[in-house]
C-alpha positions as a printed Julia matrix, in Angstrom:
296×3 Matrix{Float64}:
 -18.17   21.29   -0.83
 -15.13   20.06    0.23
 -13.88   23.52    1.88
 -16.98   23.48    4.81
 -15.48   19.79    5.43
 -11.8    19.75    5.19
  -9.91   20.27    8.56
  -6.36   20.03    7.95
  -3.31   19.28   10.97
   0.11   19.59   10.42
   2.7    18.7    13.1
   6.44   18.73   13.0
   8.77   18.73   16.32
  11.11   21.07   14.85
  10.11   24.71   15.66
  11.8    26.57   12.12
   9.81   23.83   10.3
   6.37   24.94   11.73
   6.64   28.57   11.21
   7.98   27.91    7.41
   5.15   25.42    7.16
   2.57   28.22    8.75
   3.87   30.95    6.24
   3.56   28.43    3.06
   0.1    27.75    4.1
  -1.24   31.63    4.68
   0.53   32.46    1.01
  -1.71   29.45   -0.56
  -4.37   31.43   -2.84
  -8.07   31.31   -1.77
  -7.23   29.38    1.69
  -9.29   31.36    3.66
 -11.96   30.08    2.22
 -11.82   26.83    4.08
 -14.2    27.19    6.97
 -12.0    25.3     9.17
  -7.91   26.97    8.65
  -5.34   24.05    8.69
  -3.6    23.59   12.48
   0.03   23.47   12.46
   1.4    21.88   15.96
   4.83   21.32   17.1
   4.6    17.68   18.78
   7.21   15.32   18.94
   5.51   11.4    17.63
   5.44    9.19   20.86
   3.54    7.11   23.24
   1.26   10.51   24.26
   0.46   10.9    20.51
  -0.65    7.73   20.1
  -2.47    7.35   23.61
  -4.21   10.84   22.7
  -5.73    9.0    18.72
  -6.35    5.54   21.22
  -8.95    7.63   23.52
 -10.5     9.2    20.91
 -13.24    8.32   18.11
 -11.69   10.11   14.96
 -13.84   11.24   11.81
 -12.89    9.89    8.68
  -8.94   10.99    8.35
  -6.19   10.44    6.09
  -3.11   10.13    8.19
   0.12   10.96    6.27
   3.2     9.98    8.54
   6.87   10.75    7.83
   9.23    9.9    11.1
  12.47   11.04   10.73
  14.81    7.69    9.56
  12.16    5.27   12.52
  11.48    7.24   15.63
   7.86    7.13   16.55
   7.04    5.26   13.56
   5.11    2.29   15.23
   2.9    -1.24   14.72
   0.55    0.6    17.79
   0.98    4.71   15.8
  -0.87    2.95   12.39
  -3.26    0.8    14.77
  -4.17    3.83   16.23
  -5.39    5.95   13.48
  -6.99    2.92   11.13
  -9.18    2.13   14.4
 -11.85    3.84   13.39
 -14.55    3.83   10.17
 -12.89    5.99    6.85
  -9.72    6.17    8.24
  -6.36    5.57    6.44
  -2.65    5.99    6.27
   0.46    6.84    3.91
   3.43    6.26    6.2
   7.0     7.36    4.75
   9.45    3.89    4.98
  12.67    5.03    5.63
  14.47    1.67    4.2
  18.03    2.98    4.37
  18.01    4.19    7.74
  15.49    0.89    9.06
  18.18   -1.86    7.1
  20.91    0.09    9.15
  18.6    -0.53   12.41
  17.36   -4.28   11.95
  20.15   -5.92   13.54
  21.37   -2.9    15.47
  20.73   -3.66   19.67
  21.31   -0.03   20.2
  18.09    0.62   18.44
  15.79   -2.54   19.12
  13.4    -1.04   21.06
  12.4     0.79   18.03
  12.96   -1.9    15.51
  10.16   -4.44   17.56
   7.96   -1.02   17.79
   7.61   -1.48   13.61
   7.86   -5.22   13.26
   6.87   -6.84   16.65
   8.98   -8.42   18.56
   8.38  -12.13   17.26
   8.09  -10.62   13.59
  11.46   -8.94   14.39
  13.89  -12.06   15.71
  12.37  -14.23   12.49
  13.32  -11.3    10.46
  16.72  -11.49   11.66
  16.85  -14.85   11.31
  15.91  -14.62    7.38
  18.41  -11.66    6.37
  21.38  -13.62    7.64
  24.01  -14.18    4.29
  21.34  -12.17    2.25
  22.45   -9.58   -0.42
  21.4    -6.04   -0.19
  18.8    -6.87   -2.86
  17.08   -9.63   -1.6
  17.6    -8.35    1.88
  15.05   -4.96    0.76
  12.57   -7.88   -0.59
  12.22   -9.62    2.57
  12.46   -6.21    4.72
   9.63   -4.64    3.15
   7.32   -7.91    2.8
   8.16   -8.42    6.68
   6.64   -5.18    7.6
   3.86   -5.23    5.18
   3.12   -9.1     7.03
   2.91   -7.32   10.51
   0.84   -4.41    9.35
  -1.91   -7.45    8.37
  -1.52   -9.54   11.15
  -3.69   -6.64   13.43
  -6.83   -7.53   11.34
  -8.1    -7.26    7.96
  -5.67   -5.16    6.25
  -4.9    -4.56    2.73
  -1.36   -3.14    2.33
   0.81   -1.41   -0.42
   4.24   -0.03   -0.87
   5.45    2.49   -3.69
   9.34    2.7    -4.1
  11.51    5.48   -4.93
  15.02    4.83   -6.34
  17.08    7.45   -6.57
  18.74    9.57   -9.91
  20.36    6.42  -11.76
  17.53    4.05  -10.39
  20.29    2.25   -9.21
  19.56    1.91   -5.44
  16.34    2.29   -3.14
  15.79    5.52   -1.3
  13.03    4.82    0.33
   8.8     3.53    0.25
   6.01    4.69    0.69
   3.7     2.03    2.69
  -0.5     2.6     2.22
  -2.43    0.68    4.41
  -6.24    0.66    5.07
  -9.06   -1.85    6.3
 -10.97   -1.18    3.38
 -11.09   -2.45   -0.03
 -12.62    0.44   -1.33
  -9.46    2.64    0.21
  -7.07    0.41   -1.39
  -8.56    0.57   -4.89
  -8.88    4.37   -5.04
  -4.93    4.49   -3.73
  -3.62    1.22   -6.09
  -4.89    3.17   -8.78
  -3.31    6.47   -8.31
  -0.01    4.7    -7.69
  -0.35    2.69  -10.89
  -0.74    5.84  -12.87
   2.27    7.49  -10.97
   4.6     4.5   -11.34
   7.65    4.55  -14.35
   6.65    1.76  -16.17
   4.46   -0.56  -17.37
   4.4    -4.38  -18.25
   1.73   -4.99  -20.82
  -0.69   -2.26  -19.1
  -0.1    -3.66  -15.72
   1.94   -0.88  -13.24
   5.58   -1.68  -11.81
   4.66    0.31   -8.66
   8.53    0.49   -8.63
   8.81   -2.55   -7.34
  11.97   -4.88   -6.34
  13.14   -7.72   -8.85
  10.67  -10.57   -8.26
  12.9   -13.88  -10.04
  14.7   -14.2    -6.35
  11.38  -14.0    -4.15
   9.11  -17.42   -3.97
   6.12  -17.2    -5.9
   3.83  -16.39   -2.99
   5.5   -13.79   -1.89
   3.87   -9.97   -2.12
   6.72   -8.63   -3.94
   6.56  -11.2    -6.22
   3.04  -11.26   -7.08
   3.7    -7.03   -7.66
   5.32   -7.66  -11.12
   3.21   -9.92  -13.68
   1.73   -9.27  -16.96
  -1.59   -9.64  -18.46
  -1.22  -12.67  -19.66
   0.38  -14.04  -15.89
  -3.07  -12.77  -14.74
  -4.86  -14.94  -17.13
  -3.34  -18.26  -15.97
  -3.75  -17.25  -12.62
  -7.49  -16.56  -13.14
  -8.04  -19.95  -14.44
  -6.25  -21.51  -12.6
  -8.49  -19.8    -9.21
 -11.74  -20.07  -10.98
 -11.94  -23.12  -12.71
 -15.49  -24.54  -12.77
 -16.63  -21.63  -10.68
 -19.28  -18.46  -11.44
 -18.37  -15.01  -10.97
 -19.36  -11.13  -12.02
 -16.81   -8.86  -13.17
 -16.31   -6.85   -9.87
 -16.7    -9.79   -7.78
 -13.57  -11.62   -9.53
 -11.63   -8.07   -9.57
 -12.71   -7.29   -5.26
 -11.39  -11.19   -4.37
  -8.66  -11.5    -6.87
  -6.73   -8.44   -6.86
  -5.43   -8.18   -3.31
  -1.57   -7.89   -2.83
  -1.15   -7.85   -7.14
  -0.47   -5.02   -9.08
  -3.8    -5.25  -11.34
  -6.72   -2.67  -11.31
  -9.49   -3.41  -12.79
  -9.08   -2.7   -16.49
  -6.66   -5.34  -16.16
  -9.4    -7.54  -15.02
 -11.14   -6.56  -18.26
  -8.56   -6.71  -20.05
  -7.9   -10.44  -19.52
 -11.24  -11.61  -19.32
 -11.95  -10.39  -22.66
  -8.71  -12.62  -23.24
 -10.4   -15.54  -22.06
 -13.45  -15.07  -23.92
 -11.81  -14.69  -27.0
 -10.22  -18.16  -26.63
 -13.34  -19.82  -25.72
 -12.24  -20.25  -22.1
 -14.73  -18.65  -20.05
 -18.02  -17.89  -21.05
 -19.19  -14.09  -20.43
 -23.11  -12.99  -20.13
 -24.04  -10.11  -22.56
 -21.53   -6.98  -22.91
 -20.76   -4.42  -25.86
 -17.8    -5.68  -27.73
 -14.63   -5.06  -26.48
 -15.7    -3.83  -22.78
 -17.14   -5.81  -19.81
 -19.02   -3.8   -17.11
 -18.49   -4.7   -13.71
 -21.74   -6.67  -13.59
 -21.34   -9.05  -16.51
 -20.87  -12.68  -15.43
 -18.44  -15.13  -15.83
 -18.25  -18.75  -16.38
 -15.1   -20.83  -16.18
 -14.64  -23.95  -17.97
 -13.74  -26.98  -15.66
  -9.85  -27.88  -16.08
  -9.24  -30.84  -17.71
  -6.02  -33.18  -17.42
Protein backbone atom coordinates (compact mmCIF):
# COMPACT_ATOMS: atom_id res chain seq x y z
CA UNK A 1 0.00 0.00 0.00
CA UNK A 2 0.86 3.22 -0.84
CA UNK A 3 0.50 4.70 2.89
CA UNK A 4 3.71 2.29 4.35
CA UNK A 5 5.59 3.99 1.22
CA UNK A 6 4.65 7.54 0.83
CA UNK A 7 6.98 10.09 2.63
CA UNK A 8 5.83 13.42 1.91
CA UNK A 9 8.19 17.07 2.35
CA UNK A 10 6.88 20.29 2.15
CA UNK A 11 9.10 23.41 2.35
CA UNK A 12 8.23 27.04 2.07
CA UNK A 13 10.67 30.02 3.37
CA UNK A 14 7.86 31.93 4.66
CA UNK A 15 7.16 31.02 8.34
CA UNK A 16 2.90 31.87 8.34
CA UNK A 17 2.93 29.61 5.22
CA UNK A 18 4.38 26.53 7.08
CA UNK A 19 2.27 26.58 10.09
CA UNK A 20 -1.03 27.11 7.73
CA UNK A 21 0.43 24.36 5.59
CA UNK A 22 1.10 22.10 8.97
CA UNK A 23 -2.57 22.75 10.23
CA UNK A 24 -4.17 21.85 6.60
CA UNK A 25 -2.26 18.71 6.69
CA UNK A 26 -3.20 17.41 10.50
CA UNK A 27 -7.13 18.34 9.51
CA UNK A 28 -6.72 15.90 6.29
CA UNK A 29 -9.05 12.77 7.25
CA UNK A 30 -7.31 9.38 7.87
CA UNK A 31 -3.61 10.99 7.60
CA UNK A 32 -2.34 9.34 10.37
CA UNK A 33 -2.49 6.46 8.79
CA UNK A 34 0.55 7.09 6.67
CA UNK A 35 3.39 5.36 8.43
CA UNK A 36 5.71 8.03 7.56
CA UNK A 37 3.68 11.87 8.54
CA UNK A 38 4.49 14.47 5.76
CA UNK A 39 7.65 16.99 6.89
CA UNK A 40 6.95 20.53 6.52
CA UNK A 41 10.44 22.65 6.54
CA UNK A 42 10.99 26.26 6.30
CA UNK A 43 14.12 26.50 3.79
CA UNK A 44 14.77 29.15 1.57
CA UNK A 45 15.72 27.32 -2.39
CA UNK A 46 19.54 28.00 -2.96
CA UNK A 47 22.91 26.70 -3.64
CA UNK A 48 22.76 24.60 0.01
CA UNK A 49 19.47 23.01 -1.23
CA UNK A 50 20.74 21.92 -4.17
CA UNK A 51 24.35 20.90 -2.84
CA UNK A 52 22.35 18.91 0.00
CA UNK A 53 20.00 16.63 -3.29
CA UNK A 54 23.85 16.66 -5.25
CA UNK A 55 25.46 14.55 -2.18
CA UNK A 56 22.80 12.44 -1.82
CA UNK A 57 21.29 9.19 -3.64
CA UNK A 58 17.43 9.98 -3.54
CA UNK A 59 14.62 7.19 -3.75
CA UNK A 60 12.29 7.49 -6.40
CA UNK A 61 10.72 11.25 -5.84
CA UNK A 62 8.43 13.47 -7.51
CA UNK A 63 9.78 16.93 -7.09
CA UNK A 64 7.08 19.66 -7.40
CA UNK A 65 8.87 23.17 -7.50
CA UNK A 66 7.17 26.59 -7.38
CA UNK A 67 9.93 29.61 -6.87
CA UNK A 68 8.44 32.67 -6.23
CA UNK A 69 8.43 34.80 -9.92
CA UNK A 70 12.63 32.91 -10.59
CA UNK A 71 14.61 32.85 -7.41
CA UNK A 72 16.19 29.51 -6.86
CA UNK A 73 14.58 28.12 -9.79
CA UNK A 74 17.74 26.68 -11.59
CA UNK A 75 19.31 24.51 -14.82
CA UNK A 76 21.64 22.81 -11.66
CA UNK A 77 18.00 22.69 -8.88
CA UNK A 78 16.18 20.22 -11.83
CA UNK A 79 19.69 18.44 -12.54
CA UNK A 80 19.81 17.78 -9.12
CA UNK A 81 16.72 15.95 -8.35
CA UNK A 82 16.33 13.97 -11.98
CA UNK A 83 19.97 12.55 -11.10
CA UNK A 84 18.88 9.68 -9.82
CA UNK A 85 16.61 6.36 -11.06
CA UNK A 86 12.42 7.21 -10.70
CA UNK A 87 12.92 10.60 -10.15
CA UNK A 88 10.93 13.52 -11.71
CA UNK A 89 9.85 17.09 -11.66
CA UNK A 90 6.78 19.60 -12.15
CA UNK A 91 8.44 23.01 -11.87
CA UNK A 92 5.96 26.16 -11.78
CA UNK A 93 7.21 28.70 -14.95
CA UNK A 94 6.61 31.95 -13.87
CA UNK A 95 6.50 33.50 -17.63
CA UNK A 96 5.34 36.98 -16.63
CA UNK A 97 7.76 37.64 -14.07
CA UNK A 98 10.88 35.55 -16.27
CA UNK A 99 9.84 37.84 -19.78
CA UNK A 100 10.22 40.89 -17.32
CA UNK A 101 13.81 39.34 -16.29
CA UNK A 102 15.31 38.14 -19.77
CA UNK A 103 16.86 41.25 -20.72
CA UNK A 104 16.97 42.75 -17.26
CA UNK A 105 21.09 43.04 -16.05
CA UNK A 106 19.84 43.62 -12.60
CA UNK A 107 18.66 40.09 -12.57
CA UNK A 108 21.12 38.07 -14.95
CA UNK A 109 22.63 36.11 -12.58
CA UNK A 110 19.38 34.44 -12.20
CA UNK A 111 18.26 34.52 -15.76
CA UNK A 112 21.74 32.30 -16.94
CA UNK A 113 20.86 30.10 -13.62
CA UNK A 114 17.49 28.88 -15.84
CA UNK A 115 18.80 29.16 -19.37
CA UNK A 116 22.68 28.95 -19.26
CA UNK A 117 24.62 31.46 -19.98
CA UNK A 118 25.25 30.71 -23.83
CA UNK A 119 21.43 29.61 -24.08
CA UNK A 120 20.71 33.02 -22.45
CA UNK A 121 22.75 35.76 -24.84
CA UNK A 122 21.21 33.65 -28.09
CA UNK A 123 17.95 34.07 -26.42
CA UNK A 124 18.39 37.65 -26.30
CA UNK A 125 19.54 37.80 -29.48
CA UNK A 126 16.20 36.04 -30.93
CA UNK A 127 13.51 38.18 -28.90
CA UNK A 128 14.89 41.41 -30.30
CA UNK A 129 11.67 43.29 -32.45
CA UNK A 130 9.54 40.19 -31.36
CA UNK A 131 5.83 40.64 -30.29
CA UNK A 132 4.68 39.55 -26.95
CA UNK A 133 3.24 36.48 -28.68
CA UNK A 134 5.91 35.14 -30.48
CA UNK A 135 8.28 36.35 -27.84
CA UNK A 136 6.32 33.53 -25.12
CA UNK A 137 6.93 30.90 -28.16
CA UNK A 138 10.53 31.28 -28.30
CA UNK A 139 10.85 31.87 -24.33
CA UNK A 140 9.36 28.72 -23.41
CA UNK A 141 10.97 26.48 -26.33
CA UNK A 142 14.41 28.15 -25.14
CA UNK A 143 14.09 26.76 -21.73
CA UNK A 144 12.55 23.54 -22.64
CA UNK A 145 16.04 23.31 -25.25
CA UNK A 146 18.33 23.79 -22.11
CA UNK A 147 16.45 21.45 -19.87
CA UNK A 148 17.50 18.64 -22.83
CA UNK A 149 20.77 19.67 -23.51
CA UNK A 150 21.91 17.95 -19.76
CA UNK A 151 21.12 14.46 -21.26
CA UNK A 152 18.31 12.50 -22.41
CA UNK A 153 15.38 14.45 -21.45
CA UNK A 154 11.89 14.44 -22.52
CA UNK A 155 10.20 17.77 -21.66
CA UNK A 156 6.59 19.27 -21.47
CA UNK A 157 4.89 22.48 -20.67
CA UNK A 158 1.07 23.00 -19.74
CA UNK A 159 -0.18 26.70 -20.00
CA UNK A 160 -2.57 28.57 -18.02
CA UNK A 161 -4.22 31.71 -19.47
CA UNK A 162 -6.00 33.61 -17.36
CA UNK A 163 -10.19 34.46 -17.04
CA UNK A 164 -10.74 35.74 -20.79
CA UNK A 165 -7.91 33.33 -22.12
CA UNK A 166 -6.64 36.33 -23.40
CA UNK A 167 -3.06 36.42 -22.01
CA UNK A 168 -0.57 33.76 -20.43
CA UNK A 169 -0.28 33.51 -16.68
CA UNK A 170 2.01 31.18 -16.41
CA UNK A 171 3.36 27.07 -17.31
CA UNK A 172 3.80 24.41 -15.88
CA UNK A 173 7.19 22.65 -17.23
CA UNK A 174 7.38 18.43 -16.63
CA UNK A 175 10.53 17.07 -17.26
CA UNK A 176 11.89 13.48 -16.71
CA UNK A 177 14.64 11.05 -18.23
CA UNK A 178 12.19 8.56 -18.78
CA UNK A 179 9.79 7.75 -21.40
CA UNK A 180 7.69 5.90 -19.28
CA UNK A 181 7.41 9.25 -16.85
CA UNK A 182 6.53 11.31 -19.72
CA UNK A 183 3.70 9.11 -21.01
CA UNK A 184 1.95 8.66 -17.65
CA UNK A 185 2.25 12.79 -17.24
CA UNK A 186 1.37 13.66 -21.30
CA UNK A 187 -1.59 11.79 -20.65
CA UNK A 188 -2.96 13.34 -17.59
CA UNK A 189 -2.30 16.75 -19.14
CA UNK A 190 -4.14 15.79 -22.31
CA UNK A 191 -7.18 14.91 -20.34
CA UNK A 192 -6.86 18.20 -18.23
CA UNK A 193 -6.33 20.49 -21.24
CA UNK A 194 -9.60 22.82 -22.73
CA UNK A 195 -9.75 21.54 -25.95
CA UNK A 196 -9.32 19.22 -28.41
CA UNK A 197 -8.38 19.08 -32.21
CA UNK A 198 -9.82 15.94 -33.70
CA UNK A 199 -9.04 13.86 -30.33
CA UNK A 200 -5.59 15.20 -30.14
CA UNK A 201 -5.07 17.64 -26.71
CA UNK A 202 -4.20 21.52 -27.04
CA UNK A 203 -2.15 21.23 -23.81
CA UNK A 204 -2.98 25.01 -23.91
CA UNK A 205 -0.56 25.64 -26.08
CA UNK A 206 0.70 29.01 -27.96
CA UNK A 207 -0.46 29.70 -31.67
CA UNK A 208 1.81 27.49 -33.80
CA UNK A 209 1.28 29.39 -37.70
CA UNK A 210 4.27 31.93 -36.50
CA UNK A 211 6.78 29.16 -35.12
CA UNK A 212 8.91 27.07 -37.95
CA UNK A 213 7.73 23.74 -38.39
CA UNK A 214 10.38 22.09 -36.23
CA UNK A 215 9.85 23.88 -33.53
CA UNK A 216 8.29 22.14 -30.10
CA UNK A 217 5.52 24.49 -29.89
CA UNK A 218 4.70 23.92 -33.19
CA UNK A 219 4.69 20.31 -33.37
CA UNK A 220 2.18 20.72 -29.89
CA UNK A 221 -0.89 21.57 -32.08
CA UNK A 222 -1.70 19.04 -35.09
CA UNK A 223 -4.55 16.88 -35.84
CA UNK A 224 -5.03 13.33 -36.59
CA UNK A 225 -4.80 13.52 -39.86
CA UNK A 226 -1.23 15.92 -39.54
CA UNK A 227 -0.10 12.76 -37.66
CA UNK A 228 -0.85 10.56 -40.54
CA UNK A 229 1.32 12.39 -43.10
CA UNK A 230 3.89 12.67 -40.70
CA UNK A 231 3.89 8.89 -40.05
CA UNK A 232 4.36 8.17 -43.62
CA UNK A 233 6.29 10.35 -44.34
CA UNK A 234 8.95 8.83 -41.16
CA UNK A 235 8.18 5.29 -41.95
CA UNK A 236 8.07 4.82 -45.43
CA UNK A 237 9.36 1.38 -46.48
CA UNK A 238 10.13 0.62 -42.88
CA UNK A 239 8.59 -2.22 -40.19
CA UNK A 240 7.29 -1.33 -36.95
CA UNK A 241 4.85 -2.62 -33.87
CA UNK A 242 2.33 -0.45 -32.52
CA UNK A 243 4.21 0.69 -29.30
CA UNK A 244 7.42 0.84 -31.00
CA UNK A 245 6.07 3.57 -33.62
CA UNK A 246 4.07 5.36 -30.59
CA UNK A 247 7.70 5.20 -27.93
CA UNK A 248 9.95 6.78 -31.12
CA UNK A 249 7.35 8.93 -32.68
CA UNK A 250 5.61 10.73 -30.07
CA UNK A 251 8.33 12.74 -28.37
CA UNK A 252 7.84 16.61 -28.17
CA UNK A 253 3.97 16.10 -30.06
CA UNK A 254 0.88 16.28 -28.42
CA UNK A 255 -0.31 12.55 -29.38
CA UNK A 256 -0.83 9.64 -26.86
CA UNK A 257 -1.23 6.63 -27.98
CA UNK A 258 -4.87 6.24 -29.00
CA UNK A 259 -3.90 8.74 -31.39
CA UNK A 260 -1.38 6.37 -32.67
CA UNK A 261 -4.28 3.95 -33.09
CA UNK A 262 -6.31 6.10 -34.19
CA UNK A 263 -4.32 6.96 -37.34
CA UNK A 264 -2.95 3.77 -38.07
CA UNK A 265 -6.26 2.34 -38.40
CA UNK A 266 -6.44 5.45 -40.87
CA UNK A 267 -3.77 4.12 -42.85
CA UNK A 268 -4.99 0.74 -43.04
CA UNK A 269 -8.17 1.68 -44.16
CA UNK A 270 -6.64 3.40 -47.22
CA UNK A 271 -4.47 0.60 -48.08
CA UNK A 272 -1.35 2.45 -46.96
CA UNK A 273 0.24 0.41 -44.46
CA UNK A 274 -0.30 -3.04 -43.99
CA UNK A 275 -1.21 -4.15 -40.22
CA UNK A 276 -0.65 -7.96 -38.83
CA UNK A 277 -3.86 -9.46 -37.25
CA UNK A 278 -6.06 -7.17 -34.78
CA UNK A 279 -9.93 -7.12 -33.84
CA UNK A 280 -11.60 -4.59 -35.99
CA UNK A 281 -11.43 -1.24 -35.11
CA UNK A 282 -8.52 -1.53 -32.31
CA UNK A 283 -4.76 -2.26 -32.67
CA UNK A 284 -2.91 -3.58 -29.57
CA UNK A 285 0.35 -2.31 -28.91
CA UNK A 286 1.98 -5.40 -30.39
CA UNK A 287 0.41 -5.57 -33.84
CA UNK A 288 2.86 -4.78 -36.65
CA UNK A 289 3.12 -2.42 -39.19
CA UNK A 290 4.20 -2.25 -42.69
CA UNK A 291 4.66 0.93 -44.68
CA UNK A 292 4.39 1.09 -48.30
CA UNK A 293 7.57 2.54 -50.06
CA UNK A 294 6.82 6.27 -51.31
CA UNK A 295 6.58 6.61 -54.72
CA UNK A 296 7.22 9.88 -56.92
Amino acid sequence: MIAKRLVAIFNDKDESNVKSLEKCIKEIKGIKKLKYQPIVQNNEIGSKIVKMFESRRLAPTFFFVDPWGYKGLSLRLVNSVLKDWGCDCVFFFNYNRINMGISNELVQEHMEALFGEEQLALLNKKLKRKKSHERELIIVEELCQSLKSYGSRYTLPFRFKNASGTRTQHHLIFVSKHFKGYELMKEIMAKESSSQNQGVATFEYNPADIMPGQSLLFKLSMSVDNLTKMLLSAYAGKRATVRQIYEAHSIDTPFIKKNYKEALLKLEESGKIIASHHKKNSMDDNVEIIFKTNRK
